[in-house]
Structures are given as structure tokens and as C-alpha cells.
C-alpha positions as CSV (number, residue, x, y, z in Angstrom):
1,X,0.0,0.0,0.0
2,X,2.9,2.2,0.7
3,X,4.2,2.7,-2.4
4,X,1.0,3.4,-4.3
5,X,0.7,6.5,-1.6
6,X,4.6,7.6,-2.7
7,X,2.9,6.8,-6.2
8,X,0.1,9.0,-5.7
9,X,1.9,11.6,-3.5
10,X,5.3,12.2,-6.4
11,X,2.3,12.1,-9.2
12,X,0.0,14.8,-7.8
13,X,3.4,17.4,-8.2
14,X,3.9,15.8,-11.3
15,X,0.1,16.8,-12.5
16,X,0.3,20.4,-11.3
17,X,4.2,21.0,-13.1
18,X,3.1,20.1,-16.0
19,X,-0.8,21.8,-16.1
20,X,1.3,25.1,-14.9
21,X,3.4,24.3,-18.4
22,X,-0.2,25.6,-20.5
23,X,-2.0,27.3,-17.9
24,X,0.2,30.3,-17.9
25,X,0.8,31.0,-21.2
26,X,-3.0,31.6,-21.4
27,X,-2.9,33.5,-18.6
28,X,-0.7,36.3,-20.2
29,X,-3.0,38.1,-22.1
30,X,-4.6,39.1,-18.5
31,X,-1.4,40.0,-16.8
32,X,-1.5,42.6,-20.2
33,X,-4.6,43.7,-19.0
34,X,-4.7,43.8,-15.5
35,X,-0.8,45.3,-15.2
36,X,-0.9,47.3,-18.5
37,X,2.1,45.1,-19.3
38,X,4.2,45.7,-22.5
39,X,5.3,42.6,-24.7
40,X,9.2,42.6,-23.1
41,X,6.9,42.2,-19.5
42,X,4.6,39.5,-20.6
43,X,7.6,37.6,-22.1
44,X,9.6,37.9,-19.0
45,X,6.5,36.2,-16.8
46,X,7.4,32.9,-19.2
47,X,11.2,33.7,-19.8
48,X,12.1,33.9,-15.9
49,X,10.8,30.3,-15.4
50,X,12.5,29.1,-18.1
51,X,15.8,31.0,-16.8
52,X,15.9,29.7,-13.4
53,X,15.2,26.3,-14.8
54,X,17.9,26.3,-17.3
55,X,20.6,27.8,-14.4
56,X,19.6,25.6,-11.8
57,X,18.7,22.0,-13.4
58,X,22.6,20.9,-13.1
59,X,23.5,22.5,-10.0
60,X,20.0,20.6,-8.3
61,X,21.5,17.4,-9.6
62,X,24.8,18.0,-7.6
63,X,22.6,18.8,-4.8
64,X,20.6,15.9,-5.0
65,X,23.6,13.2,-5.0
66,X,25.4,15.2,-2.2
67,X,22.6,15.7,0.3
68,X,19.8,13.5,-0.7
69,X,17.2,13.2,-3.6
70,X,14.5,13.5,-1.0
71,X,15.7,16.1,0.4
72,X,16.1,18.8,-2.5
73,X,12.9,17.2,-3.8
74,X,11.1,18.6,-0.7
75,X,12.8,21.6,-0.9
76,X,12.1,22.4,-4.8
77,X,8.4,21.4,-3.8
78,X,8.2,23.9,-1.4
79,X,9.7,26.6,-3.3
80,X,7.1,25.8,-6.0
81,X,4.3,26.0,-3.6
82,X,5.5,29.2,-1.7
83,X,5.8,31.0,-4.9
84,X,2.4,30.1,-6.4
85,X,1.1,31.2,-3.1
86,X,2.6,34.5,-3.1
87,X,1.4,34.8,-6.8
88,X,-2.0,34.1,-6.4
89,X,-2.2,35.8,-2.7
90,X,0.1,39.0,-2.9
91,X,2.1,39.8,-6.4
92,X,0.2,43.1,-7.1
93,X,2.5,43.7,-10.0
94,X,4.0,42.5,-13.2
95,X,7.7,42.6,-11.5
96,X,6.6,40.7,-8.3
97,X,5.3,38.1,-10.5
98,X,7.9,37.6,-12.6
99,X,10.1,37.5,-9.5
100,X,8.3,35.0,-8.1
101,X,8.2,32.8,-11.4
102,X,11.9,32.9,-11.4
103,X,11.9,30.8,-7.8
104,X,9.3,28.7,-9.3
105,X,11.4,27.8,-12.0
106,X,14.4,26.7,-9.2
107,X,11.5,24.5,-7.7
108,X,10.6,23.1,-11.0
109,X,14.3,22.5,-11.7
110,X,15.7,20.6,-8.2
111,X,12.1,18.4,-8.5
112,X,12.0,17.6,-12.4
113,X,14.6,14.9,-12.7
114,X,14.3,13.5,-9.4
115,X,10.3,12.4,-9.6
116,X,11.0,9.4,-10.8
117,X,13.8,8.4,-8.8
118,X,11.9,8.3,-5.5
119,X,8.7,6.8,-7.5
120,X,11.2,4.1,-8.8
121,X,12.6,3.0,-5.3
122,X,8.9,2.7,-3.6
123,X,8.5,-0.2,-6.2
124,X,9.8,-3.7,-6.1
125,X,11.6,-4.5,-9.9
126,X,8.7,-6.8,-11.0
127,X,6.7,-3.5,-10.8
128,X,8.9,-0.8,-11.8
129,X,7.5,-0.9,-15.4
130,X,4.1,-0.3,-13.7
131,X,4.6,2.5,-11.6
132,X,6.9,4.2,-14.7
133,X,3.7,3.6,-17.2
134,X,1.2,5.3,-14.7
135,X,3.6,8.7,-13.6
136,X,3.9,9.1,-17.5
137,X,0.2,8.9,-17.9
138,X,-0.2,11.6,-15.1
139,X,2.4,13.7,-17.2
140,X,0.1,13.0,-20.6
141,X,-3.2,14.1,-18.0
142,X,-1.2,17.5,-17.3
143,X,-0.2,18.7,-20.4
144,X,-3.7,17.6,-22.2
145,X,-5.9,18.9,-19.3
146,X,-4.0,22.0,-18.8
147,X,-5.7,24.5,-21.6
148,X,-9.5,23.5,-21.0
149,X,-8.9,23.4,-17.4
150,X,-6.8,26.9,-17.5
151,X,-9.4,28.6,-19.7
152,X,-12.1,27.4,-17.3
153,X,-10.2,28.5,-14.3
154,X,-9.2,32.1,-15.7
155,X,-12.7,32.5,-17.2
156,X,-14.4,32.1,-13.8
157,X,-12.4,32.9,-11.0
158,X,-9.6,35.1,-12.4
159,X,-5.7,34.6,-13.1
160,X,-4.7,34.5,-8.9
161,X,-6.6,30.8,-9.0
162,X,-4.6,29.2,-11.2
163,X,-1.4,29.9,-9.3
164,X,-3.7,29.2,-5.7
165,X,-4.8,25.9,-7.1
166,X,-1.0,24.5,-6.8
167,X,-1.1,25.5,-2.9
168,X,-3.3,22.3,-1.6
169,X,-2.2,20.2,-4.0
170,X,1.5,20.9,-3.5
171,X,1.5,20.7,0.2
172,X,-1.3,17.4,0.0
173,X,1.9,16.2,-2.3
174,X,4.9,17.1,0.1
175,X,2.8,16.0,3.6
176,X,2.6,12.5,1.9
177,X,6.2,12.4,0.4
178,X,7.3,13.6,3.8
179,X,5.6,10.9,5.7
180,X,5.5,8.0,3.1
181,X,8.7,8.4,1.1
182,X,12.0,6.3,2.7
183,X,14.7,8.6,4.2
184,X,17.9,9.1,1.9
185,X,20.4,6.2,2.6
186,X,23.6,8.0,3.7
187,X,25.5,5.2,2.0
188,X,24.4,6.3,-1.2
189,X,24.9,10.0,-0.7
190,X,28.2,11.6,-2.7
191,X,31.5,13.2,-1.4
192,X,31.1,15.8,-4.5
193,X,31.7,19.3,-3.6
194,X,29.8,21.7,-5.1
195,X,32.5,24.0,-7.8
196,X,32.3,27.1,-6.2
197,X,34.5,28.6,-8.9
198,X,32.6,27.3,-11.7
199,X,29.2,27.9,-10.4
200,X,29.2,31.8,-10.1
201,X,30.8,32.1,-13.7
202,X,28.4,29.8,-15.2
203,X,25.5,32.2,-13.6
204,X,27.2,35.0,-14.3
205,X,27.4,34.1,-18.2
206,X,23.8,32.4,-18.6
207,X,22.5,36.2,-16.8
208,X,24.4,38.2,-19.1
209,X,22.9,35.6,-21.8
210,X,19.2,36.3,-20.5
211,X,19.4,40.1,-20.0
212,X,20.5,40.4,-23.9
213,X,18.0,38.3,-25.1
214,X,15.0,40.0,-23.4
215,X,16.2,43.9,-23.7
216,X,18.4,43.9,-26.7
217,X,15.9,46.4,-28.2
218,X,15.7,48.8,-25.2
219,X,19.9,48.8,-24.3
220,X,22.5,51.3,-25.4
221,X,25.1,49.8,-27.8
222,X,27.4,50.8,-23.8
223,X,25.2,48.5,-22.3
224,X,25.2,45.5,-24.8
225,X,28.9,45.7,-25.4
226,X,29.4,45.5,-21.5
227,X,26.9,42.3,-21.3
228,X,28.5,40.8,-24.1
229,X,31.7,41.1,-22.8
230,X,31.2,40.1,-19.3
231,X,29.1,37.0,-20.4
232,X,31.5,35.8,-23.1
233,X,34.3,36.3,-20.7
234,X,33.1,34.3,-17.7
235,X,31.7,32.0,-20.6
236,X,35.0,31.3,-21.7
237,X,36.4,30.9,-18.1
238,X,33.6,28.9,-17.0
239,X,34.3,26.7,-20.4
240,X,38.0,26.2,-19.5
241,X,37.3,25.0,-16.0
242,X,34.2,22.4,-16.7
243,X,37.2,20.9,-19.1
244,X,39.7,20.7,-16.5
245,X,38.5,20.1,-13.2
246,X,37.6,16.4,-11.9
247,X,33.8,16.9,-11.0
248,X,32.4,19.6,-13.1
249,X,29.2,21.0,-12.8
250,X,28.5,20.5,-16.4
251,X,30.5,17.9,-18.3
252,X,31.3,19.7,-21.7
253,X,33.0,16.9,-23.0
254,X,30.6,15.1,-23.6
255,X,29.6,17.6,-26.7
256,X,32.7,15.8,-28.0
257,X,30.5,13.3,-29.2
258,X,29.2,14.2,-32.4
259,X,25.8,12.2,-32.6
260,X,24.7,13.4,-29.0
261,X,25.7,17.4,-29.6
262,X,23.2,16.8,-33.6
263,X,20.4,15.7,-30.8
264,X,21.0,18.5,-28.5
265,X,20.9,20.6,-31.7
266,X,17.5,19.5,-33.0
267,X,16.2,19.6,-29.4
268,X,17.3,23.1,-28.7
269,X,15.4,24.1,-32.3
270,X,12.4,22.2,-31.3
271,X,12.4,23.8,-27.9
272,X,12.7,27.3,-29.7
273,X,10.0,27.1,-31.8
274,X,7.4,25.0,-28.6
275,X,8.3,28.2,-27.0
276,X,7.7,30.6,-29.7
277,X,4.3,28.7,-29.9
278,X,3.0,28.6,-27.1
279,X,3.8,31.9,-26.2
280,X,2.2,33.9,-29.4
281,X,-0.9,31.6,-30.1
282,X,-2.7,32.4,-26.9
283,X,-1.9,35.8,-27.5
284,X,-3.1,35.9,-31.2
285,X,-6.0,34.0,-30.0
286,X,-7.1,35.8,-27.2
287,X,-6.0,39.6,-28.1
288,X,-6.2,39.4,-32.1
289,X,-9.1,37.2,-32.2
290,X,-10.7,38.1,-29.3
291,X,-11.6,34.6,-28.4
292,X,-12.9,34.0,-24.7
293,X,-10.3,32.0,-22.1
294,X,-12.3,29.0,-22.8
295,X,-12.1,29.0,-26.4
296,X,-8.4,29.5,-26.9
297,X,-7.7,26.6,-24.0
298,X,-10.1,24.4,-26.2
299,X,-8.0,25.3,-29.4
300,X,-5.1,24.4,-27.5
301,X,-6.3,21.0,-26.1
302,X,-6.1,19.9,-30.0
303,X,-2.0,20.4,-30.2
304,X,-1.8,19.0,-26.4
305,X,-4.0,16.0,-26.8
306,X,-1.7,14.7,-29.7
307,X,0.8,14.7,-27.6
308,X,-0.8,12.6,-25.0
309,X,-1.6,10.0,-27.9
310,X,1.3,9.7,-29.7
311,X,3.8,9.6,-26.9
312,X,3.6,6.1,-26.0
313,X,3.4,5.0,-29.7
314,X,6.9,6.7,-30.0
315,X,8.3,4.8,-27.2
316,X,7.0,1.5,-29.4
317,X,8.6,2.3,-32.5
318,X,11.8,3.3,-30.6
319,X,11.7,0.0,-29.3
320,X,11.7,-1.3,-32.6
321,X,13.0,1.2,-35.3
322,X,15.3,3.1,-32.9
323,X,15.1,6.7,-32.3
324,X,16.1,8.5,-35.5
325,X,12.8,8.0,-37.5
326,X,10.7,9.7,-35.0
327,X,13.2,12.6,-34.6
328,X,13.2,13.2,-39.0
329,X,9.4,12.5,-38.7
330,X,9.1,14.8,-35.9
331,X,11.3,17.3,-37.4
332,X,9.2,17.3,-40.5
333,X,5.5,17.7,-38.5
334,X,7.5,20.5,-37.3
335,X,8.2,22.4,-40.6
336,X,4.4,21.1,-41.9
337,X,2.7,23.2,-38.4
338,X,5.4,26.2,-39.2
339,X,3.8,26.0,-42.8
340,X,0.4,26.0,-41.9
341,X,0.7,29.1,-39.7
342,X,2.7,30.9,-42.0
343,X,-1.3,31.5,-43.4
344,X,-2.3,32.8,-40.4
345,X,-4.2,36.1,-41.1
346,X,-7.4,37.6,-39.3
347,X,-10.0,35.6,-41.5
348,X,-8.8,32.4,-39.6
349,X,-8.9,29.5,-42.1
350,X,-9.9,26.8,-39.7
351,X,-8.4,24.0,-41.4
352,X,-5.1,25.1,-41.7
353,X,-5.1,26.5,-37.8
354,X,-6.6,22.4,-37.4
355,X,-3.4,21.3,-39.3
356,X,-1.3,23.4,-38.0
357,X,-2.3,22.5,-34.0
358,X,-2.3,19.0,-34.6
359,X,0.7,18.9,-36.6
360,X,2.8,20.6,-33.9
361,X,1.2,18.1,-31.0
362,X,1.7,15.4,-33.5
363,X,5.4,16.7,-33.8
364,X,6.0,17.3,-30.0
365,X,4.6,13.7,-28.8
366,X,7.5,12.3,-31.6
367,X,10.7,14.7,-31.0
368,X,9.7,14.8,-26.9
369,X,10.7,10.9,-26.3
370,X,12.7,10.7,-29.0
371,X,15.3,13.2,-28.9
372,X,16.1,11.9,-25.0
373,X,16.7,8.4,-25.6
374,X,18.9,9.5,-29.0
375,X,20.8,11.9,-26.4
376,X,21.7,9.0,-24.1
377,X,22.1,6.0,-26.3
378,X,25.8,6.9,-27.0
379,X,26.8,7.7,-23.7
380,X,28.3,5.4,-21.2
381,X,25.9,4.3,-18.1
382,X,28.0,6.0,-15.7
383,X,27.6,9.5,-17.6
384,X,23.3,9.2,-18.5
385,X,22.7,11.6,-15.3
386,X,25.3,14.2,-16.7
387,X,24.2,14.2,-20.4
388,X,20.7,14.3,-19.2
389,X,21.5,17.2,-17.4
390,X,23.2,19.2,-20.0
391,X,20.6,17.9,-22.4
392,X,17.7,19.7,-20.3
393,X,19.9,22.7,-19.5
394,X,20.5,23.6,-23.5
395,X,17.1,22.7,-24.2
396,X,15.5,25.5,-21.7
397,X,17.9,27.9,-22.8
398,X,16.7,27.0,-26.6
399,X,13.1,27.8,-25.1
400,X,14.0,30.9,-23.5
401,X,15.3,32.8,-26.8
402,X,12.1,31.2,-28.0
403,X,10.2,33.6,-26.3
404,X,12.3,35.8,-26.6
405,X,12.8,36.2,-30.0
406,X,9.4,36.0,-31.0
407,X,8.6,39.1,-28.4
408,X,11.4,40.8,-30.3
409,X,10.1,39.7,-33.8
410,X,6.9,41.1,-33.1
411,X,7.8,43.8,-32.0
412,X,9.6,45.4,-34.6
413,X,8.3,43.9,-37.7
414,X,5.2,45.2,-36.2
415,X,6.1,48.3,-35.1
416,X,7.6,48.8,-39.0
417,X,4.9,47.8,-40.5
418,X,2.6,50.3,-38.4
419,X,4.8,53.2,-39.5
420,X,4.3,52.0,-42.7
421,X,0.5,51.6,-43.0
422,X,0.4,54.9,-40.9
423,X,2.4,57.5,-43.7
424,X,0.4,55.8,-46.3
425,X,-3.1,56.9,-44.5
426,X,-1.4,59.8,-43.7
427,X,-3.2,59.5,-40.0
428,X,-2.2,61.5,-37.6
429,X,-2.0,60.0,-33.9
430,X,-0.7,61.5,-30.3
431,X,2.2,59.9,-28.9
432,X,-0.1,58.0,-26.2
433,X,-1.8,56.5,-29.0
434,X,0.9,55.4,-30.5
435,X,2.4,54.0,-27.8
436,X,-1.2,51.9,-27.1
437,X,-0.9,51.0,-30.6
438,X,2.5,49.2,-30.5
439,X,1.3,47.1,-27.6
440,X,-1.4,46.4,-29.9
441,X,0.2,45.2,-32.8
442,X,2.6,42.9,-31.0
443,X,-0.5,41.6,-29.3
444,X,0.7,42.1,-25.5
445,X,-2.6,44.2,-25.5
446,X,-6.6,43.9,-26.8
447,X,-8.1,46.9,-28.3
448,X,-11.4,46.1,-26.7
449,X,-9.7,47.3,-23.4
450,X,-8.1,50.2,-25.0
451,X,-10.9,51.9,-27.1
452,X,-11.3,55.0,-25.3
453,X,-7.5,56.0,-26.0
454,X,-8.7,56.1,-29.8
455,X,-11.8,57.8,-29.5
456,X,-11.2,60.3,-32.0
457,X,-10.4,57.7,-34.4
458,X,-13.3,55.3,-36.3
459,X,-13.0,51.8,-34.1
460,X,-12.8,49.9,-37.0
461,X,-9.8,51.9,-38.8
462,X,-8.0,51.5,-36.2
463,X,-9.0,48.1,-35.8
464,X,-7.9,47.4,-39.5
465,X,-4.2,49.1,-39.1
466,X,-3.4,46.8,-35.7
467,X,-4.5,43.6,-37.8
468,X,-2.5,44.7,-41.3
469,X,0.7,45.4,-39.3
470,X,0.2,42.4,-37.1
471,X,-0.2,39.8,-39.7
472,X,3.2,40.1,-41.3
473,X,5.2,40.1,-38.0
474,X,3.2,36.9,-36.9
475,X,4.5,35.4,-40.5
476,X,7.9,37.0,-40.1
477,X,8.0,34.8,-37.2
478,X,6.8,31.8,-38.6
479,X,8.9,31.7,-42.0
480,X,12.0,32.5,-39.4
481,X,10.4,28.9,-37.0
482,X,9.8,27.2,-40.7
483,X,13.7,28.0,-41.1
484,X,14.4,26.2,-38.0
485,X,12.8,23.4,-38.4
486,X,14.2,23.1,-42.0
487,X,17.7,23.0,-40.1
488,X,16.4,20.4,-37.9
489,X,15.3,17.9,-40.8
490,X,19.3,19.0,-41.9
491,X,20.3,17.4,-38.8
492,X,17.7,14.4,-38.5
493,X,18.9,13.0,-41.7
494,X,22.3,13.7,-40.7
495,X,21.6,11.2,-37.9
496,X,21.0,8.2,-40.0
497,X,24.7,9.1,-41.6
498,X,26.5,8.8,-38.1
499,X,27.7,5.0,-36.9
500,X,25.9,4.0,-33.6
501,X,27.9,2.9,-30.9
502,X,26.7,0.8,-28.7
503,X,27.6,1.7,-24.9
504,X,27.1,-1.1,-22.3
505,X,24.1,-1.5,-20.6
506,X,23.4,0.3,-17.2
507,X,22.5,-2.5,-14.4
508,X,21.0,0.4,-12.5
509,X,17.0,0.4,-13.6
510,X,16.0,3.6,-12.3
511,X,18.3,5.6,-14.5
512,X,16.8,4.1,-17.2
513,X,13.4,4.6,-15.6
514,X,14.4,8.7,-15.0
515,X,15.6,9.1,-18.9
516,X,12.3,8.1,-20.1
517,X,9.9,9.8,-17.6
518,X,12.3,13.0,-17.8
519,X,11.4,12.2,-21.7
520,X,7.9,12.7,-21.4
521,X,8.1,15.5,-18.7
């Protein structure tokens, strides 16, 4: 009975990490609203989750083996749960909550990789399989339930809820893993020492990283030339020492091997473009469109059920086929969706939105499983924790310019083309309108909540300029994801050119176990 409670405890966390993945993105377009956000704002909200993840994931993983896996598990929980409180309870503006999504992100991070782990040793081996089936299940729940749900939630009780929600759940999750979950075995904790060096310059880098990727439109040529320097100096140094020292906190040799750094590639451009998605389509829905909460969840669910489906028939033609035909089939879903929404315009043409939804779910439920068993294949037993590791690290830092590109596309391909449209109308606008009507075009903000600033201005004309100089900035962005993806069928079919090697197998089950859950996480 006891470990169908851990079971049940480790899978409720596992449910509400992977709803929050959807649920906030919808949210966004209310954080516009409610905070009077501009699009470098809302971007942050999704970009300081992803940051924290990305700087933290490895240096968790140290943590875990040198104090205890239950322990930082408990800990990451925690911080997840006090930061959706204060969220939902007491973040009154856009900078508290993006604050506060940055120590969510840690949480997610030191919790992520080690789910499985303590699911795995609550299970006798004849049953391992079992419990690994069911916690991916509850991952497939998450992500498909997440938009219907979120729309629900947002549409009735308001954007504080769906941060609140995680606050029973999380502690109903940590009281049980507290109480039901075996104490770390001290003979199985590591001697490691963090690299106390190494740590500060690889923060220092990935910040200077982050900062230019978010405000490279606002900074002084002073200010990025400073930024670039620091973070391709203490890059560098950081670079230098992983190479040299005995326990690294990332192993960077390991991108020595060729057929593991192509997967890392095509993960880190299909991470960049899942981003870019999921940030700008419930913004397009919901601000452009001016679809309810409920509706854009719903047009969601179609690109998130797919994945639900079609993960485990990837792990079955893995079993069989190996890894490299899902990634080129993946890849080429990919390019297919990026196609499909390179049509998007105003008019919505339902079928190619259909195609395009279901073609990127399709493509996610392939590349997802796919890419993470290619990553570890050709590395040695003893090294599947580190390239896992570095594999998830490069990956959210591919989803972080993600967003942050396509904030910066839209931006100023939209801002262009409403300077454009405006001299040929020769229309004449105060500089608070204009202002309004670049957070308009770059869909951070709904005219319906903005029409008194325009009231000297026909609705509808105004209307029309926001959707003709949004349009090509939303296909500016897509060609430039289509490009991507292109470069990612490059390197799938690349794949089937490289020799396989065939590392021995790893006696330990439950790093097997974590590759593939982490997989469908």
C-alpha cells in the first residue's frame, strides 16, 4: 500500500508542473490587461521560469547526490508551492510576478529529474515498469488537461486561481512524500563538492545571456557591449574549468560526441520554436481574435492531446525502429505546423489552424521521447545523469530565446509595418496612442480594453491598421520557426549518416526509468 501512496503523493506534483506548463501562457494576455504590461513584460512572466530552470537544473543534480534526492525534492516542492502562493495571494505587479516565477522555475528545476527516482525505489523490480507507465500517464493528463482546465479556471475565478490551485495540491503532495517516502540512505549519498568557482561564472554568463536576449531592443550599444563582454568572458572561463576540473558542474566533454551534440541541436530548435508557440498563439488567440479563455484553452487542447496519444506509440517504434525515425518524422511535423501558420491572417482558415495544432502536437509527442533516448544511447551508463543534465539545460535555454525572440520579432516587424501603414493613411495619432498602438500590434494588449484611448479615431480603422501590421510580423516569425525546423530535418537526416555505438548497458533500472519519464516531462 505504501508505495501506491509515494505513487500518488510524487504524481500529484507531477500533475500540477506540468498543467502550470499551458495554464500560464494563457494567462498572459490578463497579466496585459490587469498590469498594462508591454510585450518585453509578458515575455519575462514565461522567460524567468524558463531561466531559473535552465541555471539551476545541473546544479539541483549535484545537490541531490550530495545531500539526498529527498531532500532537494522537498525543498524544490516547497519553493514551488510558496511561490504560487505569493502569486496568487500577494504579487500586485508584473515585477513581483515575474520574481516569483523565477523561484518557481528553481522549484521546477531541483524536482523535475528527481520524480522518478523516488517513485522508482517505492517499487519492487517486478513493478517498476508499472509505476513508470502510470507517472507518464499523469504527465500526458497535465499537459492535455492544462488548456481546457486553464481557460475554465481564468474565465471564472480570475488569473490568482490558477497559481492558488497549486497551494493544496503541492502541500497534499509534500505531507505525503514527507511521511510515506523512505529517508535518503547515507551510503548512497556523494562526497562531491559543489565547484564554487565554476558555479558563479556559469550564472554570471547564462545572466548576461538572459538580460540580452530580453532587452536587446531597449539597451544602449554601452550596455550590450558590457553584457557581451562580461558574459562571453566568464563563458569562456567557465568553459575552461568544466574541461579541466575532476567533477564539473557540467561535463562539456561530452559535446565531443558528435551524434549526441546533432540531438541536442535538434532539441534546442524544437524547444525554440514549442516556445515561440505557445507563447504567441494564446496571444493571437485571445487579443487578435478576441476569443474567450475557454475558447483558446479548447484550441489548444487539439495540439496538447496529440501529444498525449502519440507519446507512447513513439516509445514502441523506438523499441523497434530506434530513435532516429521519429526525430526526421518529428522534425518534418514541425516544418508542416510552421507551414500552416505561415497562413495565419485575421480571416482564420480553420483548417489550416486544425493542421497546424495538430501537426505541432503530433510533432512534439515524436521529437519529446525521442530526442532523450537519442541523447543517451551513445553515452556510457556511468555518464546518463550528466548528459541528461546538460541535455535539459540547452534545451530550456533554446526555449528561453524562443520567447524571446518571438517578443522581439513582433515587436519590430510590427512596429515597422505600423509606421508604414500609418504614412500611407497619412493618420495623424498623439504619442499616447501610439504607444497603445504598439502594444497592440505585438498583441501584448486587446483593443477592446483600450478603445477610449482612440476615441477620436473610427474603431474599425484603427482596428484594421493593428491587424495589417500584425499579420506580417506573426509570418515574419513563422517563415523564421519554418527555417528552424528546416535546419532540424538537416540534422535528423544527418543522424542516420553517423555509426551508432553501442555503450554497455546500465545494471541500474532507475536511470533508465528517469531518462524516459524526464522524456515525457
Amino acid at each position: 500500500m505504501k508505495k501506491w501512496i509515494v505513487l500518488f503523493s510524487i504524481g500529484i506534483y507531477l500533475l500540477l508542473i506540468n498543467l502550470d506548463l499551458t495554464i500560464v501562457n494563457l494567462a498572459l494576455a490578463e497579466f496585459s490587461k490587469d498590469f498594462n504590461a508591454n510585450i518585453e513584460q509578458i515575455q519575462l512572466v514565461i522567460v524567468s521560469y524558463l531561466a531559473a530552470a535552465a541555471a539551476f537544473f545541473c546544479l539541483s543534480g549535484v545537490l541531490a547526490d550530495r545531500y539526498g534526492k529527498k531532500r532537494v525534492f522537498m525543498a524544490g516542492g516547497l519553493l514551488f508551492v510558496l511561490s504560487s502562493l505569493y502569486i496568487g495571494a500577494f504579487a500586485h505587479s508584473i515585477e513581483a510576478i515575474i520574481a516569483a516565477r523565477f523561484v518557481q522555475g528553481i522549484g521546477f528545476s531541483a524536482t523535475l529529474g528527481l520524480a522518478l527516482i523516488l517513485i522508482g525505489k517505492a517499487f519492487p523490480p517486478e513493478q517498476k515498469g508499472l509505476a513508470t507507465g502510470v507517472a507518464v500517464t499523469i504527465t500526458g493528463i497535465g499537459l492535455a488537461a492544462g488548456p481546457p482546465l486553464g481557460g475554465f479556471i481564468l474565465q471564472a475565478f480570475g488569473w490568482e486561481m490558477i497559481f492558488l490551485i497549486n497551494v493544496p495540491l503541492g502541500l497534499l503532495s509534500l505531507l505525503l512524500t514527507a511521511v510515506f517516502v523512505d529517508k535518503d540512505d547515507p551510503n548512497e549519498l556523494s562526497a562531491r563538492k559543489l565547484d564554487v568557482v565554476g558555479v558563479p561564472q556559469y550564472l554570471l554568463g547564462l545572466g548576461c545571456l538572459i538580460v540580452l536576449s530580453n532587452a536587446l531592443a531597449t539597451l544602449s550599444w554601452a550596455q550590450i557591449g558590457a553584457l557581451t563582454g562580461v558574459g562571453a568572458i566568464s563563458t569562456v572561463l567557465f568553459v575552461r574549468r568544466s574541461l579541466r576540473v575532476e567533477a564539473p558542474l557540467i561535463n562539456l566533454s561530452l559535446l565531443k560526441n558528435g551524434t549526441y551534440l546533432t540531438v541536442v541541436g535538434i532539441r534546442i530548435i524544437f524547444n525554440f520554436v514549442m516556445a515561440s508557440f505557445l507563447f504567441v498563439l494564446p496571444l493571437f488567440m485571445q487579443n487578435i481574435l478576441n476569443y474567450s479563455k475557454v475558447r483558446a484553452g479548447l484550441w489548444v487542447l487539439c495540439m496538447t492531446a496529440c501529444i498525449f496519444v502519440v507519446g507512447p506509440i513513439t516509445g514502441k517504434v523506438i523499441d523497434r525502429h530506434g530513435y532516429k525515425l521519429p526525430v526526421l518524422t518529428g522534425m518534418t511535423l514541425l516544418l508542416v505546423s510552421c507551414a500552416a501558420f505561415l497562413t495565419l491572417r485575421v480571416e482564420l482558415s480553420i483548417v489550416l489552424f486544425v493542421i497546424g495544432l495538430v501537426s505541432f502536437g503530433l510533432s512534439n509527442g515524436a521529437l519529446t521521447t525521442a530526442t532523450i533516448n537519442g541523447a543517451t544511447s551513445q553515452v556510457s551508463p556511468k555518464h546518463t545523469g550528466t548528459a541528461i543534465g546538460l541535455f535539459f539545460t540547452l534545451s530550456m535555454v533554446g526555449a528561453m530565446f524562443g520567447v524571446a525572440v518571438s517578443g522581439l520579432v513582433l515587436s519590430k516587424v510590427g512596429e515597422f509595418e505600423l509606421a508604414r501603414h500609418i504614412a500611407s493613411a497619412a493618420a495623424t495619432f498623439t504619442p499616447e496612442q501610439l504607444h497603445t498602438l504598439l502594444g497592440l500590434v505585438n498583441a501584448s494588449q486587446n483593443l477592446v480594453n483600450v478603445t477610449s484611448t482612440f476615441a477620436d479615431h473610427p474603431i474599425d480603422a484603427v482596428r484594421d491598421l493593428v491587424n495589417t501590421s500584425y499579420v506580417p510580423a506573426m509570418r515574419a516569425l513563422m517563415a523564421f520557426n519554418a527555417l528552424l525546423a528546416a535546419i532540424g530535418i538537416g540534422l535528423s537526416v544527418a543522424l542516420f549518416k553517423r555509426k551508432e555505438t553501442r555503450p554497455a548497458e546500465s545494471t541500474d533500472p532507475t536511470q533508465s526509468r528517469n531518462e524516459h519519464l524526464e522524456g515525457a516531462v
